[in-house]
C-alpha positions, 0 to 999 in steps of 0.5 A: 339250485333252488335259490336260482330257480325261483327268480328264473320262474318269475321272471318268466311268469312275468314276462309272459303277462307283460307286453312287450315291443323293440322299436327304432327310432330316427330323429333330426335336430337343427344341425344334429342326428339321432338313431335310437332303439327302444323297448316298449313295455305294457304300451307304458314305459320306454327305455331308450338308447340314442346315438347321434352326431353333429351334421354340416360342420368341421368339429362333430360331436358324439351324443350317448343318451340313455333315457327312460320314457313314460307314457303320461296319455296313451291312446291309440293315434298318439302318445304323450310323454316325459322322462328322465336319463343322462347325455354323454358327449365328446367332442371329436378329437380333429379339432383338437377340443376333446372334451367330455360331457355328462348331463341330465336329460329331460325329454317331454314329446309326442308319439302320433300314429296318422296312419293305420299301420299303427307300427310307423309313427311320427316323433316331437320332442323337446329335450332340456339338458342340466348341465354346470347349472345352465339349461339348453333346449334342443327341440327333435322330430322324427319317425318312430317304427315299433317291430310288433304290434 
């Protein structure tokens, strides 16, 4: 019991000093959506899941992205950031093509905050995908919704 209670008493301790936000995210691309949920630790860092979908065309695409974002300037009316995760991607199986795809993703954007409700903010970023040794950019804006202050 002891061997359990310590880690529980420490994690505890720790997450009483460490601020902490859920927040959601929306995101549009030429072509794609994006939907995403986030935690926001110590206003630093930002692990984030995505989901999104091909729009406008017969064949769809389903994208999982998990993503860990770091704030690299924090103020107050914006943020600028970089980070690193992994893509996953299928291609719906109407067309026939179902094909299953992983790659490293890596995010570089701003998080801008115009108004005075500094929960709502605007999103921009641009993301680089590795995969078979080739590059792809896909460039994304959004909005940004941060649950508590």
């Amino acid at each position: 019991m002891k061997k359990i209670a310590i880690p529980i008493l420490l994690a505890l301790i720790l997450n009483l000093e460490s601020k902490a936000q859920l927040g959601t995210t929306f995101y549009q691309s030429p072509g794609f959506l994006t939907a995403g949920l986030m935690y926001e630790y110590n206003n630093f860092v930002r692990p984030e899941i995505r989901i999104g979908s091909t729009i406008g065309s017969f064949s769809s695409t389903n994208v999982f992205e998990l993503l860990v974002n770091i704030d690299i300037v924090n103020k107050a009316d914006y943020e600028f950031y970089a980070g690193a995760g992994l893509i996953a991607a299928g291609f719906n199986e109407r067309t026939g093509i179902n094909q299953a795809i992983l790659a490293l993703s890596v995010p570089v954007g701003f998080n801008i905050y115009p108004f005075e409700n500094k929960q709502f903010g605007l999103h921009i970023d641009v993301s680089t995908f590795v995969f078979n040794e080739t590059f792809d950019f896909l460039p994304r804006w959004g909005i940004r919704y941060k649950f508590r202050k």
